[in-house]
C-alpha positions in Angstrom: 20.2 -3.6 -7.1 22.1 -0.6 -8.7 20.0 -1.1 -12.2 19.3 2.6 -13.1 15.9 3.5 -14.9 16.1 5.6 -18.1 12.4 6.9 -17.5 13.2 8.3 -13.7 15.7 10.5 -14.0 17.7 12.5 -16.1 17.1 10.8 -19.4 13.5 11.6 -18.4 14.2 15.5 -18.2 16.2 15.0 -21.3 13.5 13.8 -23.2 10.8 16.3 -21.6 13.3 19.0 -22.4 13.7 17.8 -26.1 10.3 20.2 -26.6 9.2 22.9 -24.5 5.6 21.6 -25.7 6.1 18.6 -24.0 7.8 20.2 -20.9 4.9 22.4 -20.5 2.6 19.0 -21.1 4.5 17.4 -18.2 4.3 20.5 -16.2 0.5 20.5 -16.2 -0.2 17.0 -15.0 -2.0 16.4 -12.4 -0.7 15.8 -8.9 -1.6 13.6 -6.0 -0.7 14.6 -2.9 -0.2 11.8 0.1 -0.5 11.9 3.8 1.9 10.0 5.4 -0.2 6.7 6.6 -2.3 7.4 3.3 -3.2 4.4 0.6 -2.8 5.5 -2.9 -3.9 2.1 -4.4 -5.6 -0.4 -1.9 -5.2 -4.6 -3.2 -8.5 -5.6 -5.4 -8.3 -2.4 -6.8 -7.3 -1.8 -10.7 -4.7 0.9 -11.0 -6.4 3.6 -12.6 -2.9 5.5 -14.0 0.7 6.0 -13.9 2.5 7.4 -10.8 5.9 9.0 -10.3 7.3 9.9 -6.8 8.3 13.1 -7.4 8.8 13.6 -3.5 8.4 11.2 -0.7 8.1 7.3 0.1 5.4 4.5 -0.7 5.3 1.2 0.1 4.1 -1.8 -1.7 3.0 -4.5 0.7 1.1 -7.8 1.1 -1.5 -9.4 4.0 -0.8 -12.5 4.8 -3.0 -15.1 6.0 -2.5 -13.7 9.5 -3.1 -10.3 8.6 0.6 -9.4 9.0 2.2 -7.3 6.2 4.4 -8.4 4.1 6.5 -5.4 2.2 7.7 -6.3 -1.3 9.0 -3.1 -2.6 9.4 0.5 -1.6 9.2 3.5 -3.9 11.2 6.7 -3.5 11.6 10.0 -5.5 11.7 9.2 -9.4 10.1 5.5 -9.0 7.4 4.6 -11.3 4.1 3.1 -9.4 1.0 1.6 -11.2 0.3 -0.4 -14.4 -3.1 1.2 -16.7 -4.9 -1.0 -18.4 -3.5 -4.2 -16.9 -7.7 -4.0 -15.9 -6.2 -6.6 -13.4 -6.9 -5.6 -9.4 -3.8 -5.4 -7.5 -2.7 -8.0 -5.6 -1.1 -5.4 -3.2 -1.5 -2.0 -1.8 0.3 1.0 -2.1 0.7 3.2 0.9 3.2 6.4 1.6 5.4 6.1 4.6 6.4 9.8 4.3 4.5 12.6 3.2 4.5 12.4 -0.6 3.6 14.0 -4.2 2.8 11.7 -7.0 2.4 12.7 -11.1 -0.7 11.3 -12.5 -0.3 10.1 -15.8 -3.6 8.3 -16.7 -3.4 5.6 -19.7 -5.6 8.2 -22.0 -2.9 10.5 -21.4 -0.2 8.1 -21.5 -1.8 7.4 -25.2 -2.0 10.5 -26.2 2.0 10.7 -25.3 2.8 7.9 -27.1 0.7 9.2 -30.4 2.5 12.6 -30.0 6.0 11.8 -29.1 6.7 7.4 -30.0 10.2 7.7 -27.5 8.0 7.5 -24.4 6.7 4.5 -25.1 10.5 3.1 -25.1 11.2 4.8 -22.2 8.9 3.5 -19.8 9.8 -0.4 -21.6 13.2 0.5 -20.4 11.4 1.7 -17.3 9.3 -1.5 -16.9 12.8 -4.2 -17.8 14.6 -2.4 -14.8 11.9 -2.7 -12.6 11.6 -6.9 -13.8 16.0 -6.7 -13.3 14.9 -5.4 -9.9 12.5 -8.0 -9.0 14.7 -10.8 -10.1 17.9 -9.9 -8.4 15.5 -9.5 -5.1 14.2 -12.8 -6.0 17.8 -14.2 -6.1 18.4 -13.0 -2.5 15.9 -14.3 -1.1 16.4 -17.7 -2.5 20.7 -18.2 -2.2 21.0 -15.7 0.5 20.6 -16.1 4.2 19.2 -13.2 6.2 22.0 -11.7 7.1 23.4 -11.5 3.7 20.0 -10.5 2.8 20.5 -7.0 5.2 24.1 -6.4 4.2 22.7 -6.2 0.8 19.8 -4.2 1.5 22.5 -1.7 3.2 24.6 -1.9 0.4 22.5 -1.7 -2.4 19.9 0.9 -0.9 22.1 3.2 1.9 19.6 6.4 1.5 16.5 4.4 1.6 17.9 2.6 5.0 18.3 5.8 6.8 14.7 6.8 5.5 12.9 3.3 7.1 11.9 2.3 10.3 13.2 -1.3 11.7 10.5 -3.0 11.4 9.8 -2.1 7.8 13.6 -3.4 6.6 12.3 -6.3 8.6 9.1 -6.9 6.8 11.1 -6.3 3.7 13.8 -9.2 4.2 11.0 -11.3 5.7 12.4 -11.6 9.2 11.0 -10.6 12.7 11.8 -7.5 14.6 13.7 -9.9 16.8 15.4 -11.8 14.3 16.7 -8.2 12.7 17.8 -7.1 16.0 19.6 -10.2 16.7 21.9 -9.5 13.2 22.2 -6.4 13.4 24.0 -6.8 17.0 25.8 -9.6 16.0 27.3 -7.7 13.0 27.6 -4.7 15.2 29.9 -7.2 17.6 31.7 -8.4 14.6 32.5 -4.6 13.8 33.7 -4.4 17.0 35.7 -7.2 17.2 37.7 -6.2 14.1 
């Protein structure tokens, strides 16, 4: 899932830096800061604005029947969160795994951007069709791959964010078991070592 988003990194400071008005406009949005543990959007509730990681890790994650979580996506530095006005609650929660700092853009504001400067609003299209790539190609694995091919992947695709997780959240991620994740990971390890 190497699909790059033109609203999350450079081509965002490109733009903001296209006008020191809007720079400065940037500058003075708010910012949410998280606890590590903390909820930033809880399901049933309607997302209330725009979020960027500027620093840290959240989580987006399910309940299941059982209570278990299920994760579906994480969100490190430069990763859009939220939709405004989708006035729809969320059918999952948003949680930080590491200590993190969030820009609020709220959809007034958001308006406002899109009245003064009409590029943002194509930016964060660009922004939302990655995200949709994103959610399809994970799709794809989940249905043609089996779980170990489903790890590899996730180890190939998203090295960083590996190192940054705990087992059991990769686990919950490729929807397999503590055990079952154990049990690849020493087979491939064996595999490596019989090489």
């Amino acid at each position: 899932m190497n699909s790059t988003c033109p609203a999350c990194g450079p081509e965002l400071l490109a733009f903001l830096q296209q006008s020191p008005e809007r720079l400065q406009r940037w500058q003075a949005l708010p910012r949410r800061q998280l606890k590590r543990g903390e909820c930033l959007l809880r399901a049933g509730e309607v997302a209330p604005a725009l979020w960027l990681v500027e620093a840290g890790l959240l989580r987006g994650h399910f309940l299941d029947a059982d209570g278990r979580e299920r994760i579906h996506a994480f969100y490190p530095e430069l990763q859009w969160l939220g939709l405004p006005g989708a006035a729809q609650p969320s059918p999952y929660t948003l949680e930080a795994l590491e200590r993190s700092q969030l820009v609020v853009l709220t959809l007034a504001e958001l308006r406002d951007w899109q009245l003064l400067w009409p590029g943002i609003g194509e930016l964060l299209w660009q922004a939302l069709a990655v995200q949709v790539l994103r959610l399809t190609e994970r799709q794809q694995q989940w249905l043609m791959l089996d779980a170990s091919a489903r790890y590899l992947a996730f180890l190939r695709d998203e090295p960083a964010l590996a190192q940054r997780l705990k087992l059991k959240d990769v686990a919950s991620y490729l929807g397999l078991t503590n055990v079952a994740l154990s049990r690849i990971r020493r087979r491939l390890g064996a595999e490596q070592l019989g090489a």
